[in-house]
C-alpha positions, 0 to 999 in steps of 0.5 A, spaced: 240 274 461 239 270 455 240 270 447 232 271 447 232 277 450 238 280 448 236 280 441 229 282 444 232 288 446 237 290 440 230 288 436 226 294 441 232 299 439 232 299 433 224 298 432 224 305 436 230 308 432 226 306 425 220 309 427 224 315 430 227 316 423 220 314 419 216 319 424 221 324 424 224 326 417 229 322 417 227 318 411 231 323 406 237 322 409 236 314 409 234 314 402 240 317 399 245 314 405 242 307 404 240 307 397 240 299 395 237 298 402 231 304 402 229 299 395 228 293 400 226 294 407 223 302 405 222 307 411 215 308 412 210 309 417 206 304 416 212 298 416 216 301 421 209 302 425 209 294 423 216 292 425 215 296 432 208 292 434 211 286 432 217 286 437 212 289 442 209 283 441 216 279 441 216 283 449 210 280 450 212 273 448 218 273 453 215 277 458 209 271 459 214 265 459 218 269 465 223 270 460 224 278 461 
């Protein structure tokens, strides 16, 4: 496996636990737990949304270059 890939998937992991906790209530608990980030990288749908097609599209990339 090379780097490319392993970051893919740490990238996938995470977009999918953003979303998760974006989609499923958990942006309260974000707020008050990473306040100094919240005001930064917010946990909204829409960019959490975002961040996941933009790794999907990273698997996409990988996956036509043989790569995954």
């Amino acid at each position: 496996m090379s780097i490319e890939v392993i970051i893919f998937y740490l990238l996938l992991i995470d977009s999918i636990g953003a979303n998760l906790m974006s989609w499923g209530g958990g942006r309260k608990w974000y707020q008050k737990n990473f306040r100094i980030i919240s005001r930064y990288f917010p946990a909204t749908k829409g960019w959490t949304t975002y961040y996941l097609v933009l790794v999907i599209f990273i698997g996409i990339i990988l996956y036509k270059n043989n790569a995954l």
